[in-house]
GULODO-409800 format. One record per residue (C-alpha): residue in three letters; z, x, y. Coordinates in steps of 0.02 Angstrom, whole numbers, plus 50000, padded with zeros to 5 digits. Example, Ala and Ser with C-alpha at 12.3 -4.5 7.8 and 13.67 -1.06 7.14 Angstrom:
! residues 2
{ALA,{50390,50615,49775}};
{SER,{50357,50684,49947}};
This chain:
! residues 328
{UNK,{53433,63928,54760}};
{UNK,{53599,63999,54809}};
{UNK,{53733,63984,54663}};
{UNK,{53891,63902,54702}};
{UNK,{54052,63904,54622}};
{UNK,{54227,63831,54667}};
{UNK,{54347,63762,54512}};
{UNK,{54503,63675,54529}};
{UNK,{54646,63671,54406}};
{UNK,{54711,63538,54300}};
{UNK,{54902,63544,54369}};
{UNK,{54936,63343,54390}};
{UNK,{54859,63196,54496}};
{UNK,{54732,63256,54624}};
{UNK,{54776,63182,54808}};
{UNK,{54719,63129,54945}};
{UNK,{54698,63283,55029}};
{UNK,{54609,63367,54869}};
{UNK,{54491,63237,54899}};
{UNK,{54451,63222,55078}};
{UNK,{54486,63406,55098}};
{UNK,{54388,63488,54942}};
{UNK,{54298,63342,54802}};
{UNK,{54224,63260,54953}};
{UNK,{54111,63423,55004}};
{UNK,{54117,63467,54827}};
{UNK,{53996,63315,54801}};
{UNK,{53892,63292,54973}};
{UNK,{53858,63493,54936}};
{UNK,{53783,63451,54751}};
{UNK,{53619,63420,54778}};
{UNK,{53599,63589,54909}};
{UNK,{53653,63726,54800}};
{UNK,{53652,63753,54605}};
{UNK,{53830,63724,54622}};
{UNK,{53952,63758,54462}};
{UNK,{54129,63666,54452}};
{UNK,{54255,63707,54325}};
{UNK,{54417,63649,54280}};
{UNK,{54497,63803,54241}};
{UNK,{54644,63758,54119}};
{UNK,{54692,63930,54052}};
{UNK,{54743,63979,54235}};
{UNK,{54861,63828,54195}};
{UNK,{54935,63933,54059}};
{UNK,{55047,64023,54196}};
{UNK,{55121,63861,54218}};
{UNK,{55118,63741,54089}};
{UNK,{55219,63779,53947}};
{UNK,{55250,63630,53840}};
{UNK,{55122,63583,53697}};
{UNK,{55020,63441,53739}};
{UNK,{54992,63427,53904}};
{UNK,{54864,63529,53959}};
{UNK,{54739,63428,53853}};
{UNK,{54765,63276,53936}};
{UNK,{54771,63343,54122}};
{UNK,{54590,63423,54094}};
{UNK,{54512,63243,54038}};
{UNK,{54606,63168,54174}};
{UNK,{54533,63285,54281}};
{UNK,{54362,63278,54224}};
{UNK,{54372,63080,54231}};
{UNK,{54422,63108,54412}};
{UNK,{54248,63243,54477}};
{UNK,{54151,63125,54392}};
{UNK,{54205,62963,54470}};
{UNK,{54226,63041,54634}};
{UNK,{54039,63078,54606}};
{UNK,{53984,63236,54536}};
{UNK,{53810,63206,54442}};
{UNK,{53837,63303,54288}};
{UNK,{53616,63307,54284}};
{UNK,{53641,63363,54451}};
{UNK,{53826,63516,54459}};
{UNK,{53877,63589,54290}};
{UNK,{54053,63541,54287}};
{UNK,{54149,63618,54137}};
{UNK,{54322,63651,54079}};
{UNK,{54332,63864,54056}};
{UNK,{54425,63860,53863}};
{UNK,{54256,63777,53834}};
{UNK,{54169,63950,53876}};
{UNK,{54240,64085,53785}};
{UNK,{54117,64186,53900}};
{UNK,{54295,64201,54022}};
{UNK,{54423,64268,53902}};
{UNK,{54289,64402,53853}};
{UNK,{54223,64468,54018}};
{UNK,{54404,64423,54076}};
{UNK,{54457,64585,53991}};
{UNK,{54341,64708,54072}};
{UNK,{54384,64642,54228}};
{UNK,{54582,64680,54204}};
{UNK,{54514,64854,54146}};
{UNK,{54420,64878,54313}};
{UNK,{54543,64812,54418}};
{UNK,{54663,64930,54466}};
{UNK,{54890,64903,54444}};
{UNK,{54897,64949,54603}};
{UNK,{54787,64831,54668}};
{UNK,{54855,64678,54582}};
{UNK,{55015,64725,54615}};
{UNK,{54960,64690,54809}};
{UNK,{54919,64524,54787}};
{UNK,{55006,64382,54896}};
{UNK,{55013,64253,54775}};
{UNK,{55083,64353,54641}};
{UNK,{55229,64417,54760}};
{UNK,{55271,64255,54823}};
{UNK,{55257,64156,54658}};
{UNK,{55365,64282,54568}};
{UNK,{55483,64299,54719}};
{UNK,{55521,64099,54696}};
{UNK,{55534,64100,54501}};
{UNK,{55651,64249,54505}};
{UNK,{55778,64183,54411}};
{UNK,{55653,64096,54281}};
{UNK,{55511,64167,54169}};
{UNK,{55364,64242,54241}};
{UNK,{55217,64263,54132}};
{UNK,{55110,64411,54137}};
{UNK,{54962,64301,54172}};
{UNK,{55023,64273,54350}};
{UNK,{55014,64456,54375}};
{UNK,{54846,64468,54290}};
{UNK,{54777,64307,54348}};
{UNK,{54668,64389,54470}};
{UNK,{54577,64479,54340}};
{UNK,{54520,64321,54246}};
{UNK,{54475,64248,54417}};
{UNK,{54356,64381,54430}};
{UNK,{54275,64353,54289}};
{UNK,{54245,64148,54301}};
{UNK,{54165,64215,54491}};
{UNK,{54047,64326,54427}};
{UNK,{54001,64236,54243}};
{UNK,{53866,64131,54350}};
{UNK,{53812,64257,54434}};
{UNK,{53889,64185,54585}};
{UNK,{53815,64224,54779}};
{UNK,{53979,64127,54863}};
{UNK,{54127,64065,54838}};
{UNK,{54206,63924,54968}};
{UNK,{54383,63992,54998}};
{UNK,{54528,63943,55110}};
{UNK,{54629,64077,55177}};
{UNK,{54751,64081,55040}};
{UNK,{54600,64113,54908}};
{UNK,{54508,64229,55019}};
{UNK,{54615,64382,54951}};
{UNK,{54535,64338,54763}};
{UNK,{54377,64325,54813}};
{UNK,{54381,64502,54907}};
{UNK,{54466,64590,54739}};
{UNK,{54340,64489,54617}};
{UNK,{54223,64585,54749}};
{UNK,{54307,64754,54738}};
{UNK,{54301,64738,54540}};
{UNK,{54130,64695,54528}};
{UNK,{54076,64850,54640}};
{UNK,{54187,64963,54563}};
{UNK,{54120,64904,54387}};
{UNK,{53926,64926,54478}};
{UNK,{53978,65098,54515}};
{UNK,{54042,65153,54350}};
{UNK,{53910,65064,54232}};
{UNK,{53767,65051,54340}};
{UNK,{53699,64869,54420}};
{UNK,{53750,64732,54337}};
{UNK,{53888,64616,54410}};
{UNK,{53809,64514,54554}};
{UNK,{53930,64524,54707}};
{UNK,{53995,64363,54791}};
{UNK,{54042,64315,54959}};
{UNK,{54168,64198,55015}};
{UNK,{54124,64066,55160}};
{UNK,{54207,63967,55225}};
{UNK,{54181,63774,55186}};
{UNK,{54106,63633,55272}};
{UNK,{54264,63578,55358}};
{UNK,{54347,63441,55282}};
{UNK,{54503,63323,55343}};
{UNK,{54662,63418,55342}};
{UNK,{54768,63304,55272}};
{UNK,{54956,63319,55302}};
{UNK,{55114,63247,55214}};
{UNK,{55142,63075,55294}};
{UNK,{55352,63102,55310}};
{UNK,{55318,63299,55344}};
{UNK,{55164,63284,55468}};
{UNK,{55175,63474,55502}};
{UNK,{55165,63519,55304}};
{UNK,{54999,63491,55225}};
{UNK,{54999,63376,55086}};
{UNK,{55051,63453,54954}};
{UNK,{55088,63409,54738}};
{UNK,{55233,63526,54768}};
{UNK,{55323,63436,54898}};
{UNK,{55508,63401,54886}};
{UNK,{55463,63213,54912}};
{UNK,{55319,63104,54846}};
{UNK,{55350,62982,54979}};
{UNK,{55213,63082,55095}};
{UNK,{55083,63119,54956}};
{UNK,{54934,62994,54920}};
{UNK,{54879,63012,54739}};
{UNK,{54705,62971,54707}};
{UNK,{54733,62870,54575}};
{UNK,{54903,62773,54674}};
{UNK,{54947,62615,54652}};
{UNK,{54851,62509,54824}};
{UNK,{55019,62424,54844}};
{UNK,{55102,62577,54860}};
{UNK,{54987,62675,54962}};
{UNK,{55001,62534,55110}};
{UNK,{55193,62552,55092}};
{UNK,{55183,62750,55108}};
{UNK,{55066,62746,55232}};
{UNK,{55166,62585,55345}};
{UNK,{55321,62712,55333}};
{UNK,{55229,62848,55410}};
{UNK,{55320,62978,55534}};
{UNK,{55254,62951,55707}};
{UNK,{55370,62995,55858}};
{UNK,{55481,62905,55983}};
{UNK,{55334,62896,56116}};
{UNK,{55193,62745,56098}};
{UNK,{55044,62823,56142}};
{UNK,{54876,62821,56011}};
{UNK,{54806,62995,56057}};
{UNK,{54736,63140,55958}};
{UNK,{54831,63289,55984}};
{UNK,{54887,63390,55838}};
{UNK,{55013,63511,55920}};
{UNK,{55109,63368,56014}};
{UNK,{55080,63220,55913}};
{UNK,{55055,63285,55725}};
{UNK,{55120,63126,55637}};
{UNK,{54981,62998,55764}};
{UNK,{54858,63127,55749}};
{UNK,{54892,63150,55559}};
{UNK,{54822,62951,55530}};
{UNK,{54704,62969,55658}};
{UNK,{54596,63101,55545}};
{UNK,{54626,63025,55383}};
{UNK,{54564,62848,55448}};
{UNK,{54438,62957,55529}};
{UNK,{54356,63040,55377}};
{UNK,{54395,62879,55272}};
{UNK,{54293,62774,55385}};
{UNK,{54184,62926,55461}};
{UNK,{54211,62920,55622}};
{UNK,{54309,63062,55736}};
{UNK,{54495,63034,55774}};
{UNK,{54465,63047,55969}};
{UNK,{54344,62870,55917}};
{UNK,{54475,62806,55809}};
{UNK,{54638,62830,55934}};
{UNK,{54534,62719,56057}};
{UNK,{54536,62556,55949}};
{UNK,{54729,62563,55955}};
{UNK,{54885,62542,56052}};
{UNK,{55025,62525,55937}};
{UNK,{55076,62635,55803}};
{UNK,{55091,62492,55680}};
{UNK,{54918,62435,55684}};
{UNK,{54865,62603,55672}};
{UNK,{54964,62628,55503}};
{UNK,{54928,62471,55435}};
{UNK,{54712,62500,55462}};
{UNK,{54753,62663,55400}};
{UNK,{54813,62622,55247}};
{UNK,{54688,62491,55209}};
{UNK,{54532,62608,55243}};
{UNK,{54620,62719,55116}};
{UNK,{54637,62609,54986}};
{UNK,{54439,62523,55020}};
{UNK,{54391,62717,54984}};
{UNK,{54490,62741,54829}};
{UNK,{54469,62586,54741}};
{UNK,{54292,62617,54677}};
{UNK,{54341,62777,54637}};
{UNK,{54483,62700,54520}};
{UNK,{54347,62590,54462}};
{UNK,{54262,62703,54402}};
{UNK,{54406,62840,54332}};
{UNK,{54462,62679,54233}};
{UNK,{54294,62649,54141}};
{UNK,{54244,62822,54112}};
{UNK,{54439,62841,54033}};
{UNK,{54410,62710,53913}};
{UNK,{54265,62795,53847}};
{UNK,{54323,62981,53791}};
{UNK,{54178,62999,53673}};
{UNK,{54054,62993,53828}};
{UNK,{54195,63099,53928}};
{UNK,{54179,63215,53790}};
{UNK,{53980,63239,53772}};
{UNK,{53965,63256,53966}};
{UNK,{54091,63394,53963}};
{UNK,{53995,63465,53819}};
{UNK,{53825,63464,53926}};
{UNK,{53907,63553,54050}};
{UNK,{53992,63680,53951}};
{UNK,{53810,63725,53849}};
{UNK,{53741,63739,54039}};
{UNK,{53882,63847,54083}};
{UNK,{53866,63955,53938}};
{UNK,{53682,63990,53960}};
{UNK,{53711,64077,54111}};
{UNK,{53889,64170,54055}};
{UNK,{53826,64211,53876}};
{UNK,{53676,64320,53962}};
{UNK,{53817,64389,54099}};
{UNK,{53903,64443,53964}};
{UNK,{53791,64535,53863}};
{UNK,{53736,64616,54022}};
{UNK,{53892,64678,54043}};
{UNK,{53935,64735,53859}};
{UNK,{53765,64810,53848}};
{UNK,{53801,64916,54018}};
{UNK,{53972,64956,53949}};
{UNK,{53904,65039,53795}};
{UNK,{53999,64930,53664}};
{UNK,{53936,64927,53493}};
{UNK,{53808,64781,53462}};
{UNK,{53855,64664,53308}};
């Protein structure tokens, strides 16, 4: 069965478009791929500075996957501090990757570029090199990416081939692919700026866990245009066509079928709205009772963790062993 893996950081509330964009296809995919999830909170590191916090993002996090419905008998969702597997292999990977080549990369230049005046930890610059090593700990065949991640996936490939070259076959070599598309869900007040955690304004973003009240006011003050036409066109009509594909994928249907049950822009908000809050209540439901029991939180983070490390512990030794480093 082809291995899977795609992890997600714990940086603050997951929203809307997380879900109907990634979590969504995270969990119709489970059952068609020995797929691996982590919630990779030392990448957080490059962030989060303040003592305290990082904890309690990763079992909010954790809380969310599984109420959104990840089987933990079914994906092996972990947090990556849990698997000291990735600070270890993390190391040969920063020694096979190349100054030069992380120099290069996008993310690095334009996150650095916008904190120039602040600190910038040398785990943004080597952040690619730890990537690398959470891809190829399981042994992964592919690796969903968007455009923006597509640039890791093909260094993580360049590292593991260069490593293959110098130590003989070891590291398996992943892919990316392209997901299953999901909704592209945009700010509702910015309809041309995807929805977005860093957005100057929180009166566009959805969080998963929002208040119902407050999603139907966000969603009723919606941008739409001056016109009054319900029709699906993203280049002409981004704000209409924006609420046509999230009441779409909330109520699975197309947004060309949606956009013909309506006239008016109001309506359109208002049913839009209400489908999002019919598919996030049960998933609050359920955040809400797995968050008052952290002991069971714990022990399912635990089972995936011991399933994680059975596949990076023998990775690892695979790779120390082709090194040449000194058994214990």
């Amino acid at each position: 069965m082809t291995r899977v893996l795609s992890c997600i950081q714990p940086t603050g509330d997951p929203h809307l478009g997380n879900y109907l964009g990634a979590l969504a296809n995270w969990v119709s995919g489970q059952h068609d791929a020995d797929v691996f999830h982590g919630i990779v909170d030392l990448h957080s590191l490059t962030l989060i500075t303040e003592p305290g916090v990082i904890g309690e993002l990763t079992i909010e996090l954790a809380a969310v996957l599984f109420a959104v419905g990840l089987d933990p008998d079914v994906a092996t969702v972990f947090v990556q501090s849990h698997v000291h597997e990735h600070s270890q292999l993390a190391w040969l990977m920063e020694c096979t990757a190349s100054f030069g080549e992380l120099s290069r990369m996008t993310q690095f230049k334009d996150k650095s570029a916008k904190r120039e005046a602040e600190f910038i930890s040398a785990g943004l610059f080597t952040y690619p090199a730890l990537m690398a090593a959470d891809i190829v700990l399981y042994d992964t065949d592919e690796v969903p990416v968007g455009d923006d991640q597509r640039q890791h996936v093909e260094i993580t490939r360049d590292i593991a081939i260069r490593f293959n070259s110098r130590f003989g076959p070891t590291l398996v070599v992943p892919k990316p692919v392209i997901p299953k598309a999901g909704a592209r869900v945009m700010d509702l007040q910015d309809p041309t700026s995807k929805m977005s955690k860093s957005a100057a304004s929180e009166a566009g973003l959805i969080k998963l866990l929002e208040d119902p009240a407050s999603v139907l006011k966000k969603f009723k003050r919606a941008v739409t245009d001056s016109e009054s036409e319900v029709r699906y066109d993203r280049a002409a009509k981004p704000g209409v066509s924006n609420l046509l594909e999230i009441n779409a994928a909330a109520t699975g249907r197309t947004p060309d079928d949606v956009a013909k049950d309506y006239t008016q822009y109001g309506p359109l908000k208002a049913d839009t709205g209400d489908a999002v809050v019919a598919l996030i209540t049960p998933i609050q439901t359920r955040y809400r009772e797995l968050m008052s029991d952290r002991a069971e939180l714990a022990r399912l983070l635990r089972v995936g963790a011991d399933k994680a490390r059975a596949v990076a512990s023998t990775t690892l030794a695979r790779a120390y062993d082709a090194v040449g480093l000194l058994p214990r």
